[in-house]
N, C-alpha and C positions, 0 to 999 in steps of 0.2 A: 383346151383346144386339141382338137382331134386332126394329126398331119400324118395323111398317109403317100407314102412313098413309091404306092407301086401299083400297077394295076388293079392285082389279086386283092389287094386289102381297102381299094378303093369299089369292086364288085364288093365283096364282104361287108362292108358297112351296109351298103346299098341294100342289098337282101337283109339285112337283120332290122333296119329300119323300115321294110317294107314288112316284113314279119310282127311286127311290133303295134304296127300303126292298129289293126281288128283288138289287138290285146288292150290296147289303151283306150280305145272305142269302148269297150264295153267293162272297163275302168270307169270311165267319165260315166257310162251310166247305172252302174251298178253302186260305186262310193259318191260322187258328188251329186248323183241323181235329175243330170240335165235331160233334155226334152232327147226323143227321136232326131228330129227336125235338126237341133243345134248339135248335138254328135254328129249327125251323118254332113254339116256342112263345114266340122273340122277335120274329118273325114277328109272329105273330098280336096281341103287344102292342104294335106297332108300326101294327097297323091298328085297337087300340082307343084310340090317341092321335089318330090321323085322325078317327076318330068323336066322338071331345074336341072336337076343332078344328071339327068339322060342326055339333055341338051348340051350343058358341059361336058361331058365327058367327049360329044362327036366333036365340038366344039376345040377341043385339044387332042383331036388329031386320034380318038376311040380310045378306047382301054388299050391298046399295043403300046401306043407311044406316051402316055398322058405322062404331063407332070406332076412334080407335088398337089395334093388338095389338101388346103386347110379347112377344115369345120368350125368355123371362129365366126366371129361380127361382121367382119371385111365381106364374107362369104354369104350371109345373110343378109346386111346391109343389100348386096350385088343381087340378089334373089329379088327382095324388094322392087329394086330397079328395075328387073326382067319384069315381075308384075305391073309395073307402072307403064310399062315400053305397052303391056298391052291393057293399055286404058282401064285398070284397075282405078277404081276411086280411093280417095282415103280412107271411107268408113270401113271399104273391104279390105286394106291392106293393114289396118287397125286388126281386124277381126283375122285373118289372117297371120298376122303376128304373135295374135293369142293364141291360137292354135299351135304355132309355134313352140312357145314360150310352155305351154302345157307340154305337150307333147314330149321335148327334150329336156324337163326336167322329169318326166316320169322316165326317158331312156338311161338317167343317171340314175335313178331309184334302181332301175332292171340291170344295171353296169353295164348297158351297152357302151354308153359315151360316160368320161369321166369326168366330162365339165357340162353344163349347161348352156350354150355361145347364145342364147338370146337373151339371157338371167339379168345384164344389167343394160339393156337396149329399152330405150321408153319410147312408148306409142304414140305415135303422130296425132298431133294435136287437133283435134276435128272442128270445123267452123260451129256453130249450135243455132240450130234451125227451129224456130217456133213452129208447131205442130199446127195444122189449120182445126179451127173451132168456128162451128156454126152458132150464129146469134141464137136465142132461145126462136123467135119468130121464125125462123128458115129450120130449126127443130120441128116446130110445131107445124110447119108445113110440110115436113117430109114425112114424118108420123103419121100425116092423113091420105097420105098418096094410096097405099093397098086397100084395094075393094073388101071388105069384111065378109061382102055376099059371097065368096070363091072362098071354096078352102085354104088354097096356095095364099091369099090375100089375108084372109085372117091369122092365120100361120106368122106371116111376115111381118104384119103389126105386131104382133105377142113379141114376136122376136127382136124388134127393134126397139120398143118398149120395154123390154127387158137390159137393151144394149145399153141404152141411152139411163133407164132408174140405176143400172145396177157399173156401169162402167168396166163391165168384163173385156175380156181378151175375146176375141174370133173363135179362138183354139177354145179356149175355156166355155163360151156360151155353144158349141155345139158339140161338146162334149156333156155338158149337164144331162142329169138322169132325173125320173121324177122322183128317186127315191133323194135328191138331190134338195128337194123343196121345204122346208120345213113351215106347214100351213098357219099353223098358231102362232107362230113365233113371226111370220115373215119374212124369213130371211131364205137364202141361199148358199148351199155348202159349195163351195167353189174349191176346184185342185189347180195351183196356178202352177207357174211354170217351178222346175225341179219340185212336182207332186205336192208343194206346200199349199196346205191348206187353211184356209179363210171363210169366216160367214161373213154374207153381205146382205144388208135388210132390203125389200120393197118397199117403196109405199103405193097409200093403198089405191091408187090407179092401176098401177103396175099389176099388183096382186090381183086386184080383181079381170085384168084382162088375162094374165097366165090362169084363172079358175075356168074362166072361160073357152078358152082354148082349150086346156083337156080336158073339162066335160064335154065338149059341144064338138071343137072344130076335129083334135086330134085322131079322134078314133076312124073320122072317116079315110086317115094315111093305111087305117089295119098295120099299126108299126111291126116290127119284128123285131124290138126290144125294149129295155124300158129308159131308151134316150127318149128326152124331154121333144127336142125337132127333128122330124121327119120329113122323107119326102114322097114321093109321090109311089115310091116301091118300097116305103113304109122302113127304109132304112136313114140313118142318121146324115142329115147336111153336112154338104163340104164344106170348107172354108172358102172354094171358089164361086159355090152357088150363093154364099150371104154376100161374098165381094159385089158381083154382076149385080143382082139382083138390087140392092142398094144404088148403084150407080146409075140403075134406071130408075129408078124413086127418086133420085136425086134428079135425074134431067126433069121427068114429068111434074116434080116441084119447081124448075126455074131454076136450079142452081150450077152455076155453070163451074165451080167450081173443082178443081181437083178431089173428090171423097172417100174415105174407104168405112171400111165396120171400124178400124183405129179412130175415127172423125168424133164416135159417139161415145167412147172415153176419153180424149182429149176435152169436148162439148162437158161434159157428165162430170170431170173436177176442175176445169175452168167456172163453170155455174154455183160447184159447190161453194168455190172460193168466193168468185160475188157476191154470192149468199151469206158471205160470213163466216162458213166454215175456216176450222183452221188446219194448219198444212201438215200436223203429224196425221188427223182423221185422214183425211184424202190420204196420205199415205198408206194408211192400213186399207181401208176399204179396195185401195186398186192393188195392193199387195206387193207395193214396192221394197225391195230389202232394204234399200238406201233411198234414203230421204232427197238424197241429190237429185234425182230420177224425180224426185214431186216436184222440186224448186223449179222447173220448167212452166208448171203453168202461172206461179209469179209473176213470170219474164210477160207471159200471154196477157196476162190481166194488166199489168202497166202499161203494155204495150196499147191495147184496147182503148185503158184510157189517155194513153198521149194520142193518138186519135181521135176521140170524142172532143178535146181539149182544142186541136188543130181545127176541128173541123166545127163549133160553132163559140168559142173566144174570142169577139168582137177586136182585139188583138191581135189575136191569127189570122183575120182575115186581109189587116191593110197590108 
């Protein structure tokens, strides 16, 4: 527990902790090897903990008069509570805590703080939400939704065809290169998240629409690299443009549902599993470190069938 007494050593902390937070930033992705994306968004809760501290400090009357601060649980726990006051959800004040929890034990490794105050605080316990999963028939009808005669149209089938045989990540499927493709073999080198890598096979539907694609469709993008999807200034898809563009696939299929590029790897080892597949495969193919993270589409598939079950169980129905 870190209790400082005075003004001056309550700025002093404040500045070494903000000093600190770019050093562990590029800590977190230099030794643990996490994504941009997830550094810069414990980053960013790492400077609404400074804002914590700014707020307390006017809060007891500025640095002239302040009283003691303790850097303990009490004082974390109360941060929490300022997150929550502003409509923080659990899953962010989870994620937020781990940044945390990171963060201030690497400020012990550096000696800044001599204790760790979030070290034995456990993470709120999160409800667990079934991921949505399109039947294979509302697959098969969104798969048909792009004109194959438009470049952009063919493009987007390859791509969603790829989403759906291959159960990639967003980030992962428009980051693929063609040197990415292994033809013979069928498969795909995929860099998931913290750069680990993984092959994932086609079949040969799949395969044979990604040949066609870049012999035929792709070269009319004139890319400007050798990413796999392009777009129309011949440079590589956002992750915004696969989101939108799905979403309208999805309306002009009927589907009124809530959808994302997530929908067709959720779809993609949910079907595995009906199929028979068993749950360490699925695990490797979506490149989960922890098997816990697959147990979810279990929950999907039972749940599936206690609705098929409810809904024609001659039983069910009186």
């Amino acid at each position: 527990m870190e209790t400082l007494t005075n003004a001056s050593a309550f700025a002093r902390l404040r500045a070494a902790l903000s000093r600190l937070i770019p050093v562990w930033a590029d800590a977190l992705l230099a030794e643990r090897g996490l994504s941009v994306l997830t550094v810069e968004a414990y980053r960013q809760d790492m400077e609404l903990f400074l804002l914590y501290l700014d707020e307390w400090s006017l809060g007891h009357g500025g640095l002239d008069s302040m009283r003691d601060f303790r850097l303990d649980e009490q004082e974390i726990l109360l941060f929490l509570a300022w997150l929550r006051a502003r409509q923080n959800s659990g899953r962010s004040l989870a994620r937020r805590l781990s940044a945390l929890r990171s963060f201030f034990a690497f400020a012990v490794e550096e000696k800044v703080l001599t204790v760790n105050p979030v070290a034995l605080l456990e993470s709120p316990k999160l409800p667990q939400y079934l991921p949505e999963v399109l039947s294979r028939e509302e697959m098969e009808r969104l798969l048909a939704q792009p004109d194959c005669r438009d470049k952009s149209g063919c493009r987007d089938r390859c791509l969603m065809e790829v989403l759906y045989a291959s159960g990639l990540r967003v980030s992962e499927v428009c980051g693929l290169s063609l040197d990415d493709i292994d033809w013979q073999r069928g498969l795909l080198r995929v860099f998931g998240k913290g750069g680990k890598e993984r092959l994932v096979p086609l079949h040969a539907g799949a395969q044979s629409r990604l040949q066609d694609y870049v012999a035929h469709c792709r070269p009319r993008f004139s890319p400007n690299s050798r990413l796999l999807f392009v777009n129309r200034s011949g440079n590589g898809l956002s992750r915004q443009y696969v989101w939108k563009s799905i979403k309208q696939y999805a309306l002009a299929a009927g589907i009124r549902r809530e959808i994302s590029p997530h929908t067709f790897r959720h779809s993609f080892a949910t079907h595995l599993l009906e199929g028979g597949a068993d749950l360490r495969s699925v695990q490797v193919l979506l490149g989960h470190a922890d098997i816990s993270a697959t147990e979810i589409y279990t929950h999907v598939q039972a749940e599936r069938l206690r609705g098929i079950h409810r809904a024609h169980h001659p039983r069910s129905q009186s």
